[in-house]
C-alpha positions as CSV (number, residue, x, y, z in Angstrom):
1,X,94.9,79.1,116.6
2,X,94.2,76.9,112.8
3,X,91.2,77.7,111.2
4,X,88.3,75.4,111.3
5,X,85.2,74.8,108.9
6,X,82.4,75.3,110.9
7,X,79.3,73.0,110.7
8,X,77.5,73.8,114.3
9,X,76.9,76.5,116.9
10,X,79.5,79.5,116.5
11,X,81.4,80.7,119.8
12,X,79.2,83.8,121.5
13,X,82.7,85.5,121.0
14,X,82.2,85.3,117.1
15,X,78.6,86.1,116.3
16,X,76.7,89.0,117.5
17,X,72.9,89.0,119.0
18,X,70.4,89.4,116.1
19,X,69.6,93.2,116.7
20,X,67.1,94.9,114.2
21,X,69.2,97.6,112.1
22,X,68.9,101.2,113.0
23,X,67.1,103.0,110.1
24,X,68.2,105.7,108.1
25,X,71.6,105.9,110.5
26,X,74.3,108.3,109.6
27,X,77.0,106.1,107.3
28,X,80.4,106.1,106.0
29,X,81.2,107.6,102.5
30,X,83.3,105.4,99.8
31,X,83.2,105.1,96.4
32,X,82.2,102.1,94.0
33,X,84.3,102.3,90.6
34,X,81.5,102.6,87.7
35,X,84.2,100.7,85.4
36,X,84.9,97.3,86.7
37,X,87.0,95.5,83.9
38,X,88.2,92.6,84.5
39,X,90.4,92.0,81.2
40,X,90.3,89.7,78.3
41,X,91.9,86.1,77.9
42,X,95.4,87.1,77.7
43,X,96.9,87.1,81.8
44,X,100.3,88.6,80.6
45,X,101.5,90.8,83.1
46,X,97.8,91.1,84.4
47,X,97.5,90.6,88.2
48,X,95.0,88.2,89.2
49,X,92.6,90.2,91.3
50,X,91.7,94.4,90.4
51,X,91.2,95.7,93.9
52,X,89.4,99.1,94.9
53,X,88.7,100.2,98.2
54,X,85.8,101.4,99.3
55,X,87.0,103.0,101.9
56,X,89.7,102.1,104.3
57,X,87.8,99.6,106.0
58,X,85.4,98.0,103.0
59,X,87.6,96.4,100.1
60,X,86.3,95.1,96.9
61,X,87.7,92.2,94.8
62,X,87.3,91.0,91.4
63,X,88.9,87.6,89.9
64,X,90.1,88.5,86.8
65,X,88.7,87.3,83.3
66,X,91.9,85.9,82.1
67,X,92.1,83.1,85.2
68,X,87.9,82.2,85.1
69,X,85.4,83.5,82.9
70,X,82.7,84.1,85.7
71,X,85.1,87.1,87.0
72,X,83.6,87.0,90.5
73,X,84.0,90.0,93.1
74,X,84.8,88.9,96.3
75,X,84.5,91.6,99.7
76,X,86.7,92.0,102.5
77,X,85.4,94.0,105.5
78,X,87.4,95.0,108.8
79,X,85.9,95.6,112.1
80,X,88.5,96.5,115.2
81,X,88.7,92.7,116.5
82,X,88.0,90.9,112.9
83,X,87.7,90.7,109.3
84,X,85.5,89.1,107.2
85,X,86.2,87.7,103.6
86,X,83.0,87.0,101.4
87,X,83.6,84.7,99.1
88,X,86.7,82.9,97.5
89,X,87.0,83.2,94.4
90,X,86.5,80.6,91.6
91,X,89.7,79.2,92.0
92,X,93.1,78.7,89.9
93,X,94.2,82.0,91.8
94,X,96.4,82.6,95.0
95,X,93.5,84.7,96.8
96,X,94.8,84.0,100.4
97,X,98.4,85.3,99.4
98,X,95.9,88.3,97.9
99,X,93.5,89.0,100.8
100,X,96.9,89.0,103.3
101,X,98.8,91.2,101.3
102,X,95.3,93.5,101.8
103,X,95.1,92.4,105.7
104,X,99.1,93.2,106.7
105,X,98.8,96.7,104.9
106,X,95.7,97.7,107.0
107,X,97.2,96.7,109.9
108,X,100.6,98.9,109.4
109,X,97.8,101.2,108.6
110,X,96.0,100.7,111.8
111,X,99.5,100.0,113.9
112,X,97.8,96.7,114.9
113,X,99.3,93.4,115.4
114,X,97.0,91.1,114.4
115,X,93.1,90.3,113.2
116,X,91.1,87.4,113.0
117,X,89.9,86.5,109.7
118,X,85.9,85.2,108.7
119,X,85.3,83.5,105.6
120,X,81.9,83.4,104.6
121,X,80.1,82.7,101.6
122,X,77.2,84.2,99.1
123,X,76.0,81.0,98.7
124,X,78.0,77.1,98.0
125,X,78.3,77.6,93.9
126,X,82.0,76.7,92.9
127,X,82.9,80.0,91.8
128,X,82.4,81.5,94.6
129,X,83.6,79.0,97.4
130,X,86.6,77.7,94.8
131,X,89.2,79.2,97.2
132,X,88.2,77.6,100.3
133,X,91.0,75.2,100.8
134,X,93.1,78.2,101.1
135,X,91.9,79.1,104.4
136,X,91.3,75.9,106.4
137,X,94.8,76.0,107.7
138,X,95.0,79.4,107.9
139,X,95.8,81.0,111.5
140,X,93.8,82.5,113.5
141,X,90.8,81.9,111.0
142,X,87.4,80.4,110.7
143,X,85.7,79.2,107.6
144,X,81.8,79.1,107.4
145,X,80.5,75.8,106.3
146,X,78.5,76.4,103.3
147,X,75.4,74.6,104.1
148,X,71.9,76.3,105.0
149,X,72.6,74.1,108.7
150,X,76.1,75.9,109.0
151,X,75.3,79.1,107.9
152,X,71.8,79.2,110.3
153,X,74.3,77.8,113.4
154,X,76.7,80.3,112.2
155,X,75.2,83.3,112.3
156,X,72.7,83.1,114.8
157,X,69.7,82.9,112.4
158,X,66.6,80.9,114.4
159,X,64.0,80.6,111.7
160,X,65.1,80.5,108.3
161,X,64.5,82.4,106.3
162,X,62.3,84.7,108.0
163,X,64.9,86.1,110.3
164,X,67.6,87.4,110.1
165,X,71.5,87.1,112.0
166,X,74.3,89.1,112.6
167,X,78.1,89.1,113.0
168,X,79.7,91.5,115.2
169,X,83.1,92.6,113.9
170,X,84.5,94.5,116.4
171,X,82.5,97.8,116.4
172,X,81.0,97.1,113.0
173,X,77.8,94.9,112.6
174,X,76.8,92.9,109.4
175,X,73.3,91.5,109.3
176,X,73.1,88.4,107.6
177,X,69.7,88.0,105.4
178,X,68.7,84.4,104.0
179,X,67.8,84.4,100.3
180,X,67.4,81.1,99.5
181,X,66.3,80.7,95.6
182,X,69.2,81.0,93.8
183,X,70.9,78.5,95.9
184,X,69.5,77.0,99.2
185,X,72.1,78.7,101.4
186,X,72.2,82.1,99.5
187,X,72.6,85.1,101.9
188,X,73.2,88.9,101.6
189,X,74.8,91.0,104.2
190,X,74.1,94.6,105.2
191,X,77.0,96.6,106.7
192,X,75.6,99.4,108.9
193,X,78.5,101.3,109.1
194,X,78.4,101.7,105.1
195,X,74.9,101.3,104.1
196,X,76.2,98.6,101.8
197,X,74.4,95.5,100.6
198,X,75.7,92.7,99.3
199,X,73.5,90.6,97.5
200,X,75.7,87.7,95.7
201,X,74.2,85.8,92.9
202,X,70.5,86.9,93.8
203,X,70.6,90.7,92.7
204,X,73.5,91.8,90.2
205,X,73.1,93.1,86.7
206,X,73.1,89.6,84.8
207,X,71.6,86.6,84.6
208,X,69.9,85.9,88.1
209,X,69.6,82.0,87.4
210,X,66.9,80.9,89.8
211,X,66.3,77.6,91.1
212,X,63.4,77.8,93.5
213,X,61.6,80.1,91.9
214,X,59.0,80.5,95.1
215,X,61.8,80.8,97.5
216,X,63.4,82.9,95.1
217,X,60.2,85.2,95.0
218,X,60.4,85.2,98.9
219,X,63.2,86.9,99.1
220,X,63.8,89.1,96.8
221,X,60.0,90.3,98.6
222,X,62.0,90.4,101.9
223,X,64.9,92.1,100.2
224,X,62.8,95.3,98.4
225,X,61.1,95.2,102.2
226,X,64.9,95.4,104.0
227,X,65.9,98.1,101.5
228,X,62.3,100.4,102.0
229,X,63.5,100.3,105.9
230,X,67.2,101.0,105.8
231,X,69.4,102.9,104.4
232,X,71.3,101.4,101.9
233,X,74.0,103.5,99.9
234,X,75.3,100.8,97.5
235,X,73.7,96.9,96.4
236,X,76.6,95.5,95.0
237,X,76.6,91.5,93.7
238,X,79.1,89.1,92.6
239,X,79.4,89.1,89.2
240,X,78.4,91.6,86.2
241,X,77.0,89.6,83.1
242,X,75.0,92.7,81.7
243,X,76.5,95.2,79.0
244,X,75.7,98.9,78.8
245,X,73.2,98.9,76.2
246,X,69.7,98.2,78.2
247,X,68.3,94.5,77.8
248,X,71.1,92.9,76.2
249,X,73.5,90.8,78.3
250,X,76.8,89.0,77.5
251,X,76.8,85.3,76.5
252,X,77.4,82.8,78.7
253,X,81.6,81.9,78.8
254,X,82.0,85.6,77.5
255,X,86.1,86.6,78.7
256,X,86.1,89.9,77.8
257,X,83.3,92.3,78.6
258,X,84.8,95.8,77.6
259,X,81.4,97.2,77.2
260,X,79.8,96.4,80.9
261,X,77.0,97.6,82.7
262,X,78.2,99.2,86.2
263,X,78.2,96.7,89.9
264,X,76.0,99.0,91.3
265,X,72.4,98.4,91.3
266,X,69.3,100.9,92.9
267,X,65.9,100.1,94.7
268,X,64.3,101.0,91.4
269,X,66.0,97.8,89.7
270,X,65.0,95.7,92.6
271,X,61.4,97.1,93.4
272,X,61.4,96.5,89.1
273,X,62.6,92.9,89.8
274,X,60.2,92.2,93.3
275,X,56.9,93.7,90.3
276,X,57.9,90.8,88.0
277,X,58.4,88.2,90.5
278,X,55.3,88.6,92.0
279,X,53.7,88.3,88.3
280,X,55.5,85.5,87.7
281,X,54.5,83.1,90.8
282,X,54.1,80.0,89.8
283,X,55.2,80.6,86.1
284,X,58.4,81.4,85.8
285,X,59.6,82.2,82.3
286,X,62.9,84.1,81.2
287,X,62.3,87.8,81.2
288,X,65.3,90.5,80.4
289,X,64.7,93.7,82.2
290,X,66.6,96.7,81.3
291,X,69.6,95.9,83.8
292,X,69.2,92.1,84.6
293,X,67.2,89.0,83.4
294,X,65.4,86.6,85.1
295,X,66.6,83.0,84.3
296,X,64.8,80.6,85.5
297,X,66.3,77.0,85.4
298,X,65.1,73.6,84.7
C-alpha cells in the first residue's frame, strides 16, 4: 500500500474511539538525556540526527544544529500493529532513510516483518513538517494532513478544541489534545503506556511564540487541567531555545547552544506558565520566566 496525505475521515482501522485516559495508571520506565546537544555549524563527520531511546518502544530525535538552526526533536513511537512519527524535521536532512534505519532495527528486535508507519504533526510550521515529502510515497504509510480539518477528521476529535481524540497503535494508545494558539492546528499527545507528553511548540523551555493569544490561554488552561488528572512522567517539546542560567534564553538563529537548559519540563513550569496567562488575558506582553518566555507576536 503508498502512503496517502489525509485530508478527511481516517479508516476505523487507524484511529481509536476517544476514551478518557486512566489516571494515575502504572507506566513504563525510560530515561530522557538531560544533555541534548545538538552541535555547532561545522557538520564534519557529524550525523544528522542525535537519537536516544527512551525505551525500546519511545524514540527521540533531534535535527542537528549544523543542517537547521531551529534543531527540532522529532518522536517515533511503536505500538504492536503501527508506528507513529511526530514530526519531520526542518528539512535539508534524509530523515526517512533515518526513521527506517530506526524501524528495521526494532523489527529484528521484535522478529517482526513489517509496521505501518503514521506521520503526524505538532502543528504545520515548516520546521517541523519540512520532511513531509519524504513519506507520501512511502509504503505502507499515511501522512496526516496538517490542517485543523485533517487533523480533527484524523483523529477522531468532534469538537475542537474541547475534546480530545485518540490513535490506537496496536496495544498502545495516544490521546491527541488540541492546543491551538501557537498555531491553529497545534496538538500534544499523551502516551499512556509512558506517561509521556509531548507538547510541540506550545510548552518547551524557549520562546513559546504565541499567535492567538486567547486560544493560546485556552489551552495551556486545558493542558495544566490534563496534567492535574493524569500521570505524566516526562513533558517533552520540540525545540530547546533556553540556556541553563534562569531567564536568559539564546538568540534567535543561535547554532550552537553548548550551555542548554534540559527538554524536560515539570507541572510547576506549566502551572507557572497557566498563573501568567491567565494574568495576561487580553494583554499579552513578552514575559521571561525562569525556564521559558512568553512571546507574543504581532
Amino acid at each position: 500500500m503508498t502512503s496517502r496525505v489525509l485530508t478527511g475521515i481516517a479508516t476505523l482501522s487507524v484511529v481509536g474511539c476517544a476514551r478518557a485516559p486512566q489516571p494515575r495508571a502504572q507506566v513504563e520506565a525510560g530515561r530522557v538525556e538531560t544533555n541534548w546537544y545538538a552541535g555547532g555549524t561545522d557538520c564534519t563527520n557529524q550525523p544528522q540526527f542525535r537519537v536516544q531511546p527512551y525505551n525500546d518502544d519511545f524514540i527521540i530525535m533531534r535535527q542537528a544544529a549544523c543542517t537547521n538552526y531551529e534543531k527540532p526533536f522529532l518522536y517515533l513511537v511503536f505500538g504492536r500493529d503501527r508506528a507513529l512519527l511526530f514530526d519531520t524535521g526542518a528539512g535539508h536532512v534524509d530523515v526517512a532513510a533515518r526513521v527506517d534505519t530506526l524501524i528495521q532495527s526494532w523489527l529484528s528486535r521484535k522478529h517482526q516483518a513489517s509496521i505501518a508507519l503514521v506521520v503526524a504533526h505538532s502543528h504545520a510550521h515548516g520546521d517541523h513538517v519540512a520532511g513531509d515529502s519524504q513519506f507520501v510515497h512511502r509504503p505502507n504509510t499515511i501522512v496526516v494532513g496538517r490542517d485543523t480539518a485533517a487533523v480533527r477528521a484524523f483523529f477522531g476529535i468532534q469538537h475542537w478544541p474541547a475534546d480530545s481524540g485518540s490513535i490506537d497503535l496496536g496495544g498502545r494508545v495516544l490521546d491527541v489534545l488540541p492546543i491551538p494558539g501557537h498555531q491553529p492546528a497545534s496538538i500534544a499527545l499523551y502516551d499512556r503506556r509512558t506517561g509521556i507528553l509531548l507538547t510541540g511548540d506550545t510548552f518547551y523551555p524557549g520562546r513559546l511564540y504565541v499567535g492567538d493569544t486567547a486560544a493560546f490561554a485556552n489551552s495551556i488552561d486545558r493542558l495544566n487541567d490534563f496534567v492535574a488528572h493524569h500521570r505524566v512522567t516526562h513533558m517533552l517539546g520540540a525545540h530547546v531555545e533556553q540556556s541553563r542560567t534562569p531567564y536568559r534564553d539564546y538568540p534567535i538563529r543561535t547554532v550552537d547552544q553548548p550551555e542548554e537548559h534540559q527538554l524536560d519540563l515539570g507541572r510547576a513550569q506549566l502551572v507557572e506558565l497557566d498563573s501568567v496567562v491567565r494574568k495576561m488575558r487580553g494583554h499579552f506582553t513578552r514575559t521571561a520566566l525562569r525556564d521559558l518566555t512568553v512571546w507574543p507576536q504581532p
